[in-house]
C-alpha positions as CSV (number, residue, x, y, z in Angstrom):
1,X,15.8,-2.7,-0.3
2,X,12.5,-3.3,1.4
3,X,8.8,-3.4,0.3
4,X,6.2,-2.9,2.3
5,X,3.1,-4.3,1.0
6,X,-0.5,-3.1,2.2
7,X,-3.0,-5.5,0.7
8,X,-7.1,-4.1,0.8
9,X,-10.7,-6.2,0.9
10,X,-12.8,-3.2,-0.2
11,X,-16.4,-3.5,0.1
12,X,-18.0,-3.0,-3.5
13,X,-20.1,-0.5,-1.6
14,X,-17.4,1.8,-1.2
15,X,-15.0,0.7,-3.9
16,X,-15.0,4.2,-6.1
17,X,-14.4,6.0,-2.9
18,X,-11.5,4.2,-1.6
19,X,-10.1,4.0,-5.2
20,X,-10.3,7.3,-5.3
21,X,-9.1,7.9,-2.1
22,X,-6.0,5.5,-2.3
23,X,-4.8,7.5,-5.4
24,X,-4.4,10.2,-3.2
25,X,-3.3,9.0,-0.3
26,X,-0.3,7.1,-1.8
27,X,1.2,10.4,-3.1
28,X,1.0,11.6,0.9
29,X,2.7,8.3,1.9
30,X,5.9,9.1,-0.5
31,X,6.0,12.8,0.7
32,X,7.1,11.0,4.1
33,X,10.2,10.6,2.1
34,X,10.4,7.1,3.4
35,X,10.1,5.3,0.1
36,X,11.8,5.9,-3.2
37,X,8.2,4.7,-5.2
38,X,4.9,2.4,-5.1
39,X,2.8,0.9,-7.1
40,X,-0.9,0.1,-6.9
41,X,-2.1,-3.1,-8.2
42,X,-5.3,-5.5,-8.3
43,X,-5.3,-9.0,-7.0
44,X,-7.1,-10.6,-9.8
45,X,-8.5,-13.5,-7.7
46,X,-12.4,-13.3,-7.4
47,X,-13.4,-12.3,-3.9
48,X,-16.7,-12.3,-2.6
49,X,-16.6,-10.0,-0.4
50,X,-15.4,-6.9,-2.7
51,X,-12.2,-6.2,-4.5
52,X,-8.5,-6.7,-3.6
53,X,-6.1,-4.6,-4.2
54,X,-2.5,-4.3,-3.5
55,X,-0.2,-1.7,-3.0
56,X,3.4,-2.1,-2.6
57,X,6.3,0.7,-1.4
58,X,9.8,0.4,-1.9
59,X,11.9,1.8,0.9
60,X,15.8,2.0,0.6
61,X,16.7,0.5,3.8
62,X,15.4,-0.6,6.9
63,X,16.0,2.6,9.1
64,X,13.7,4.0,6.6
65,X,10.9,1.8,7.4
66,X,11.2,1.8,11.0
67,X,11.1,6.0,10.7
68,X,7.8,5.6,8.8
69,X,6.5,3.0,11.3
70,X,7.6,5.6,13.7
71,X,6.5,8.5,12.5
72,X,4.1,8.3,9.9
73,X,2.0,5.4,9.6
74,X,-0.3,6.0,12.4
75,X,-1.2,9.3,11.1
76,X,-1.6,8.7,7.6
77,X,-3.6,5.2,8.7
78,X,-6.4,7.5,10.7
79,X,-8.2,9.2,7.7
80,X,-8.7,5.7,5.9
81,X,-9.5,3.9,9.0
82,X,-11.7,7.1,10.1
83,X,-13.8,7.5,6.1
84,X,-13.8,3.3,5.4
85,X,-13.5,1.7,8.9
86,X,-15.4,-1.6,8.4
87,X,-15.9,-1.6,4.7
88,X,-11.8,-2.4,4.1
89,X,-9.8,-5.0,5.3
90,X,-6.3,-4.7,5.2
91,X,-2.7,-6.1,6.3
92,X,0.3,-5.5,5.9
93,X,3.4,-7.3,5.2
94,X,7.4,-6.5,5.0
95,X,9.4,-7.9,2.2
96,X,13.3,-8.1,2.1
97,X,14.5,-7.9,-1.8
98,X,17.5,-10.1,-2.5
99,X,17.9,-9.8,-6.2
100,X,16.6,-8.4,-8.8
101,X,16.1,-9.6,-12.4
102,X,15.0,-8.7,-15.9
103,X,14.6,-9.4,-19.6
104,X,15.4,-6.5,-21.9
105,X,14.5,-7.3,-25.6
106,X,16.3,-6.0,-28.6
């Protein structure tokens, strides 16, 4: 299993609008059919700049990735890079999962 991991400087100008707009476009990312789920999350260290966000895909295998790099991600990067262009900062990052653990409680 694989995460890919999109982390996002949003401008407070613009942060309603691209928090808006990132709840949609995540749904579009997972229609690719690339990733299984993702979840959106908000680094909770103070930035100046704006607010960080985080939002991380899980992906089966690596073939799945490559196709999205492939086939997807330049057309689903446009409309964000096209509406917000230099009020968000992003980058991306790949992570291999090697275990997984948890606590159930009784």
């Amino acid at each position: 299993m694989y995460i890919y991991n999109v982390t996002v400087n949003v401008e407070d100008s613009v942060h309603t609008e691209w928090l808006n707009w990132i709840k949609l476009h995540i749904p579009q990312v997972l229609a690719t059919g690339r990733f299984t789920d993702a979840k959106l999350t908000k680094v909770l260290v103070k930035e100046e700049t704006g607010v960080t966000y985080s939002v991380q895909y899980r992906a089966k295998s690596r073939e799945d990735l490559d196709n999205y790099y492939k086939l997807d991600a330049d057309r689903l990067r446009q409309e964000g890079m096209a509406k917000f262009a230099d009020k968000i900062l992003a980058f991306r990052t790949e992570l291999e999962i090697i275990d997984e653990y948890s606590v159930t409680f009784n």
